[in-house]
C-alpha positions as MATLAB code, in Angstrom:
seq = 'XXXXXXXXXXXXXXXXXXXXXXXXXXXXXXXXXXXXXXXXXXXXXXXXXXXXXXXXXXXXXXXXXXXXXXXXXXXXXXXXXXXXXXXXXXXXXXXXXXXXXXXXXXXXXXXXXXXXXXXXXXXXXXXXXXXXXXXXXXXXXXXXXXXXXXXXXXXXXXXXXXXXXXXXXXXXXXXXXXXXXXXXXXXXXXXXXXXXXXXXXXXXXXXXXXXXXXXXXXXXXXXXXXXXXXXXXXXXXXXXXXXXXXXXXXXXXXXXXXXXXXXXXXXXXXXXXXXXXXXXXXXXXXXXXXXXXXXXXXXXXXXXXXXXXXXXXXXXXXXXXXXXXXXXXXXXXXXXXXXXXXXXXXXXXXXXXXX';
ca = [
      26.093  -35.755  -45.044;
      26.825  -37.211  -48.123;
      24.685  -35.004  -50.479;
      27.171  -32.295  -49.040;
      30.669  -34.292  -50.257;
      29.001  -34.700  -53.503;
      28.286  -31.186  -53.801;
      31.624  -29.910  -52.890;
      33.237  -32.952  -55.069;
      31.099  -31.568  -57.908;
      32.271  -28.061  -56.934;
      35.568  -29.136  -56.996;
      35.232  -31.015  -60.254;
      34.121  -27.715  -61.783;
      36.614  -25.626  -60.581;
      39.228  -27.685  -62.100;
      37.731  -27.591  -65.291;
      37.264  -23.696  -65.422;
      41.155  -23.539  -64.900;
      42.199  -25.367  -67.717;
      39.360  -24.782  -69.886;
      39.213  -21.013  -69.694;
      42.486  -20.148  -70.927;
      41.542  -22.154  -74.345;
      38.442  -19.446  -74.657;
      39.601  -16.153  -74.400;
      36.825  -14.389  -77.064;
      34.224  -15.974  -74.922;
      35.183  -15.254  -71.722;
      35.776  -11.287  -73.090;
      32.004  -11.309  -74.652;
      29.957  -13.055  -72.708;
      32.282  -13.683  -69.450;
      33.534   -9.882  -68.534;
      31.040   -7.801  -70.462;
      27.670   -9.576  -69.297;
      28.022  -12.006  -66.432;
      30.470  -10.069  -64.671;
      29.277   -6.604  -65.676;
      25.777   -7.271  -64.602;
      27.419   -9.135  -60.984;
      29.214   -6.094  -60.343;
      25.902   -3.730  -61.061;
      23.865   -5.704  -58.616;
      27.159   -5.565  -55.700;
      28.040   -1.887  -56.812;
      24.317   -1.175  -55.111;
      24.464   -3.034  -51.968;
      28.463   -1.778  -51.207;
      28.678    1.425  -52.911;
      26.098    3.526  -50.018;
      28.662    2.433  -46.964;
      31.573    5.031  -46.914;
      33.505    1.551  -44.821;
      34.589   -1.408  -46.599;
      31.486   -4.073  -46.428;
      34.207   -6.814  -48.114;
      36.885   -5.758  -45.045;
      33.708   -7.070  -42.500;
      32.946  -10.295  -44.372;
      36.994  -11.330  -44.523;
      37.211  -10.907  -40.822;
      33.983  -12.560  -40.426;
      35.188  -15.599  -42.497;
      38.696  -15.735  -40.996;
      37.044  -15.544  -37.446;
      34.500  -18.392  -38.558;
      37.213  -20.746  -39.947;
      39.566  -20.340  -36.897;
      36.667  -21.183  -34.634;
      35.191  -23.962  -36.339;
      39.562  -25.529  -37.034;
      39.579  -24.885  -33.477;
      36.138  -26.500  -32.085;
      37.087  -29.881  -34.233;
      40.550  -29.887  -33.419;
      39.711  -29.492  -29.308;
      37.572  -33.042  -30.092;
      40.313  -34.417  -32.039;
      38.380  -34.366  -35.357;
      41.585  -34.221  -37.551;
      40.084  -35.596  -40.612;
      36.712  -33.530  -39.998;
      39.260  -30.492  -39.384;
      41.337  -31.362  -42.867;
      38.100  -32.090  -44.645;
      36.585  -29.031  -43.751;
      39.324  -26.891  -44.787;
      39.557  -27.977  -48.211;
      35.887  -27.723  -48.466;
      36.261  -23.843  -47.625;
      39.056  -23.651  -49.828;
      37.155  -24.942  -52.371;
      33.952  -22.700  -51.626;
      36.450  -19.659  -51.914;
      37.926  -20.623  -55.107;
      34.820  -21.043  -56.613;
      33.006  -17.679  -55.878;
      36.302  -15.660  -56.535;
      36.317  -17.577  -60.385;
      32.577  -16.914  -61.046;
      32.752  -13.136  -59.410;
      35.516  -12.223  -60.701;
      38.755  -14.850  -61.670;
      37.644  -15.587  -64.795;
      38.543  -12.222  -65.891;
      42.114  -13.480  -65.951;
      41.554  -15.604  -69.302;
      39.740  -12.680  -71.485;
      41.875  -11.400  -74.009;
      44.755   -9.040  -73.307;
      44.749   -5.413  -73.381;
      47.656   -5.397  -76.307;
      45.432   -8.033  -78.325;
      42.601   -5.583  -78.362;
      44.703   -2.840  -78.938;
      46.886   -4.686  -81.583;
      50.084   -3.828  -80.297;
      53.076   -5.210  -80.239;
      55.124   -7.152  -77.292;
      58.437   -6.976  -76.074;
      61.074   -3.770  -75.879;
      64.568   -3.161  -77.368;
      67.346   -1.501  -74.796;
      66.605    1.589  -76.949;
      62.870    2.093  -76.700;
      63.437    1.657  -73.039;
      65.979    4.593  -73.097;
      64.089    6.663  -75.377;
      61.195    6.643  -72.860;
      62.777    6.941  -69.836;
      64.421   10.005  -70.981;
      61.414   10.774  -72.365;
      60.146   10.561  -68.930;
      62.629   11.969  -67.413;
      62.426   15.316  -69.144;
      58.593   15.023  -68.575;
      58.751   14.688  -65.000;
      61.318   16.860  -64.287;
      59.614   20.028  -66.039;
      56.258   18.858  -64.733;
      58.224   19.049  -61.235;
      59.019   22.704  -61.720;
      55.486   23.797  -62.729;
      54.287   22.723  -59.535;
      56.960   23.637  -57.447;
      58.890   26.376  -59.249;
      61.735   24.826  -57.260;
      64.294   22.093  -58.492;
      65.276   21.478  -54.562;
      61.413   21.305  -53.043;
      59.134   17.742  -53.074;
      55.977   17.785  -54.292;
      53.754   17.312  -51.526;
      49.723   16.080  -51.735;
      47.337   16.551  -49.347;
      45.791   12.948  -48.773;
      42.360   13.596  -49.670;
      40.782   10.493  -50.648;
      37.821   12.198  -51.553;
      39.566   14.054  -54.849;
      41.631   11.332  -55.780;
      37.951    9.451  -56.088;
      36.674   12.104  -58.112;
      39.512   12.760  -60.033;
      40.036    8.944  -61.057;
      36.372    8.432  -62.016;
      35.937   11.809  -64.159;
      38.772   10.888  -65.651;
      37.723    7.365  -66.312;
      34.991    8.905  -68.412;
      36.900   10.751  -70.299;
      39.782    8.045  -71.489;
      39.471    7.427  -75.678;
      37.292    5.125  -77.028;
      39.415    2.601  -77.873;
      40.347    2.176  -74.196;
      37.114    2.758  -72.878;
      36.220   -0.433  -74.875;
      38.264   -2.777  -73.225;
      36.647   -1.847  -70.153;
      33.119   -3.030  -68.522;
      30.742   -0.158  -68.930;
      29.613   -0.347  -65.488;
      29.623    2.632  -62.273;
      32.565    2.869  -60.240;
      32.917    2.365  -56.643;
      34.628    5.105  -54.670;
      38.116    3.522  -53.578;
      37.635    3.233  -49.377;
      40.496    3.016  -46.857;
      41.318   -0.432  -46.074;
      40.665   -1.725  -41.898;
      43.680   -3.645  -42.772;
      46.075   -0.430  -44.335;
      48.847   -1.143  -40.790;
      49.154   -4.832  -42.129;
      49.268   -4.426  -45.968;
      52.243   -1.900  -44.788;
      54.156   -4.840  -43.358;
      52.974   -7.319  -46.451;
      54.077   -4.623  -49.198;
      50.714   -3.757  -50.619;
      49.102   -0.684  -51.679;
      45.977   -1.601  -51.784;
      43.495   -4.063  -53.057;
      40.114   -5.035  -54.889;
      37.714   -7.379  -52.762;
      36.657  -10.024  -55.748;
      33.617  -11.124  -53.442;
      31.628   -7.500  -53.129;
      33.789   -5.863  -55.987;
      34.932   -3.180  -53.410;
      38.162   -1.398  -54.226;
      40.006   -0.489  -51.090;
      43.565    1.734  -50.919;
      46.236    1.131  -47.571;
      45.738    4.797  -46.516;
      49.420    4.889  -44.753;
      51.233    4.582  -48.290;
      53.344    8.086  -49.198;
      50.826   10.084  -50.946;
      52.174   10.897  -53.832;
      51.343    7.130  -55.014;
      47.620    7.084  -54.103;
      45.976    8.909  -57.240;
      47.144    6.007  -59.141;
      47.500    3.604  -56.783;
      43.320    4.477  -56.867;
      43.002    4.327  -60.333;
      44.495    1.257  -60.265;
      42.353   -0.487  -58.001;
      39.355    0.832  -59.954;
      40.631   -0.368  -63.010;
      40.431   -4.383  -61.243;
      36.504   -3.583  -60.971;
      36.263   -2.967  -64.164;
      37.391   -5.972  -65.266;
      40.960   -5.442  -65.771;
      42.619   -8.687  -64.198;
      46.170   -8.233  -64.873;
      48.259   -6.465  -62.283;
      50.745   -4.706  -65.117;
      47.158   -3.803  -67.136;
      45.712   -2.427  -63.812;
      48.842   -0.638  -63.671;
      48.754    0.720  -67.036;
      45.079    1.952  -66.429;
      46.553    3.529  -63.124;
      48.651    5.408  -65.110;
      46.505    6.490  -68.497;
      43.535    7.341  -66.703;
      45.815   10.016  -64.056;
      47.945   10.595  -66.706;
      44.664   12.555  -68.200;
      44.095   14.708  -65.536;
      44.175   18.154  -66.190;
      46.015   19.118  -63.052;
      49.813   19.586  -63.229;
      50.285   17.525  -60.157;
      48.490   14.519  -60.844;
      50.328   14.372  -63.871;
      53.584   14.597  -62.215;
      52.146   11.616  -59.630;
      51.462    9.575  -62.788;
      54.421   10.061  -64.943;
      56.894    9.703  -61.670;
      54.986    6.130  -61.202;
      56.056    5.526  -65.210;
      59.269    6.652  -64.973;
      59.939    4.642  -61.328;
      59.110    1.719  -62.914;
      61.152    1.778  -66.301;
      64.121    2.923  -63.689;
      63.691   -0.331  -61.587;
      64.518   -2.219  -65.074;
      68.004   -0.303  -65.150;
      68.220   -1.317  -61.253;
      67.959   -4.978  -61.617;
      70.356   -4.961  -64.909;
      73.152   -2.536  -63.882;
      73.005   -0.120  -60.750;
      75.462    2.484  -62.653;
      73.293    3.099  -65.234;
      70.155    3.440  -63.230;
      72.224    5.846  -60.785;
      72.936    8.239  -64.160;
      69.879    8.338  -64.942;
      68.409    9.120  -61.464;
      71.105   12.078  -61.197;
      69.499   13.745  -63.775;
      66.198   14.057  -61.917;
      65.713   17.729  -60.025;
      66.551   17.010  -56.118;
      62.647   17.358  -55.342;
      62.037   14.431  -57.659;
      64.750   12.379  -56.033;
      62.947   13.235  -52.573;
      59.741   11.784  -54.000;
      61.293    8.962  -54.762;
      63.503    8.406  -51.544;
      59.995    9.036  -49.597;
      58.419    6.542  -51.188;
      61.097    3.946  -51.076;
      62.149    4.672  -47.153;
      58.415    3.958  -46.321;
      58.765    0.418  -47.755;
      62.375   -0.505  -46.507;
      60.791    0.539  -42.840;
      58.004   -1.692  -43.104;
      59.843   -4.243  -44.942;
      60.368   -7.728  -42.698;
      59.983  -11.868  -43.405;
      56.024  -11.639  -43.910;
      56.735   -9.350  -46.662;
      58.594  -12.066  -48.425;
      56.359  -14.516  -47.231;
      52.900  -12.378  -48.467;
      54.891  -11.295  -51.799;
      55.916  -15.086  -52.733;
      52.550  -16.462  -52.096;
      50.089  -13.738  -54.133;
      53.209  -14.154  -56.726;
      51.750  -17.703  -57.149;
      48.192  -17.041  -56.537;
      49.093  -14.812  -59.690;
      50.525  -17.900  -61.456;
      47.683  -20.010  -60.635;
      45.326  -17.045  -61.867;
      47.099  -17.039  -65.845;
      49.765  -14.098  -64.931;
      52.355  -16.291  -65.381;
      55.067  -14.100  -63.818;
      53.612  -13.834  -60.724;
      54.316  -10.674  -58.932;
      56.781   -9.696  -61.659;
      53.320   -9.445  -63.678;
      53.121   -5.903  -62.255;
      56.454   -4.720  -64.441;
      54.954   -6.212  -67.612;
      53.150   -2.332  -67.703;
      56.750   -0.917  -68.835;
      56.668   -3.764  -72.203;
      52.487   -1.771  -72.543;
      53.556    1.128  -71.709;
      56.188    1.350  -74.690;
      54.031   -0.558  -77.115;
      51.572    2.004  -76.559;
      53.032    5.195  -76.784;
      54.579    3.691  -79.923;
      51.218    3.506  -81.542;
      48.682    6.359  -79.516;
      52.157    8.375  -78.532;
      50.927    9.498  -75.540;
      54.216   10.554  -73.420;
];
């Protein structure tokens, strides 16, 4: 019995110190961290998951969550509240560990703007110069598909194409992105067993950091999910950072060379740089989203009326506590990290001018 405290004190002891000594080693968790230990982890797990079409890492979460219930609720029946206490922090602990050695440490490499050498931070006029930019780009990328300023764009959800689509055109990003990235296969994004709750906890998918699975919450309006996808593929890659993930989302469908997915990526863009006008001044952001065609409006309404049905107090609840798992994990926003990708997005195009 007490060979095991001393191995989950040690455990402990370690985790602590990869916490606050990782983000004093950023070159060495980039080198040797994310492009060999993690790289050749996610080799060896991208051949055991990869061959199920289901999510292994969905099984093994309901497997834990069942385990720890029963075992709380078998010591708690005895009235073993210390055994009960003891053995939750021990699990937490366990947890914490494998998610920093499989994958957390990722968090603490160096940033995508370091590598890129760009700069940080936006002036009220770079954001309106893109978003018009975006605007214009959307809106005539709206008409190709449609050649109709009142009709949606509509996607059939095949999961299938968005796969393929995502990891062709992962191969085919520039070299100075491709760089950043682990050189490593890509797992096929699978619908999550858990899509009808992420609905209700506002998420639109996730990547499993124990079997480096990537899984997408299938009910989310279409029109999101080729990014959304790319996204998720972008965490197993080694991208930590939800507004980096996000920028990835974008670039890599951004590439495609079909109309539509272009129009899916640059509408994500653009929705984003709008929500910054939204939180500052609600006129502004209602001029600008006049001047969108009426089918780009109903892409957007779509999208938001799914949320607003699903939204209740364990969205709140979910949102506020990944916003400071994010915190814990060096994205010191916390779920504002995911609108950091409007500050990359304009620092890049300023340099590569992609939009």
């Amino acid at each position: 019995m007490k060979r095991k405290y001393y191995f989950f004190i040690t455990l402990f002891l370690l985790l602590v110190l990869s916490y606050l000594v990782s983000p004093k080693f950023p070159l060495f968790i980039t080198r040797h961290y994310n492009q060999k230990i993690y790289s050749g982890l996610d080799s060896i797990l991208y051949l055991l998951t990869n061959a199920f079409p289901f999510s292994i890492g969905d099984i093994v979460y309901a497997l834990i969550v069942c385990y720890v219930v029963y075992k709380s609720f078998v010591l708690l029946k005895k009235k073993m509240l210390k055994e009960v206490t003891l053995f939750i922090i021990g699990f937490l602990v366990l947890f914490f560990s494998f998610f920093q050695f499989f994958w957390g440490l990722n968090n603490y490499k160096l940033s995508v703007a370091h590598q890129l050498e760009l700069g940080k931070g936006y002036s009220k006029t770079e954001l309106d110069s893109i978003t018009n930019q975006l605007i214009n780009v959307v809106n005539s990328q709206h008409l190709l598909v449609t050649n109709d300023a009142l009709q949606k764009v509509d996607f059939e959800k095949n999961l299938e194409l968005f796969n393929n689509i995502a990891q062709l055109n992962y191969k085919n990003l520039p070299d100075h992105l491709k760089g950043i990235l682990t050189d490593n296969k890509i797992n096929k994004v699978k619908p999550s067993f858990y899509s009808y709750m992420q609905s209700y906890t506002g998420f639109s998918g996730y990547f499993n950091p124990l079997t480096h699975e990537n899984q997408v919450n299938i009910e989310i309006p279409t029109i999101g999910m080729p990014v959304t996808v790319a996204h998720e593929m972008a965490h197993q890659l080694g991208i930590a950072s939800e507004a980096e993930a996000n920028f990835f989302g974008y670039i890599t469908t951004v590439q495609s060379s079909d109309e539509k997915f272009k129009y899916a990526a640059n509408l994500y863009a653009l929705k984003y740089c709008l929500k910054e006008y939204r939180r500052e001044n609600e006129e502004t952001y209602q001029l600008l989203y006049n001047q969108l065609n009426s089918g780009v409006q109903q892409n957007i309404l779509d999208s938001e009326l799914f949320w607003q049905s699903k939204r209740n107090v364990s969205s709140y609840l979910f949102k506020n506590l990944y916003g400071g798992f994010l915190k814990i994990n060096n994205q010191k926003d916390g779920i504002r990290s995911y609108n950091k990708f409007v500050d990359l997005l304009i620092n890049y195009n300023k340099k590569y001018r992609e939009i």
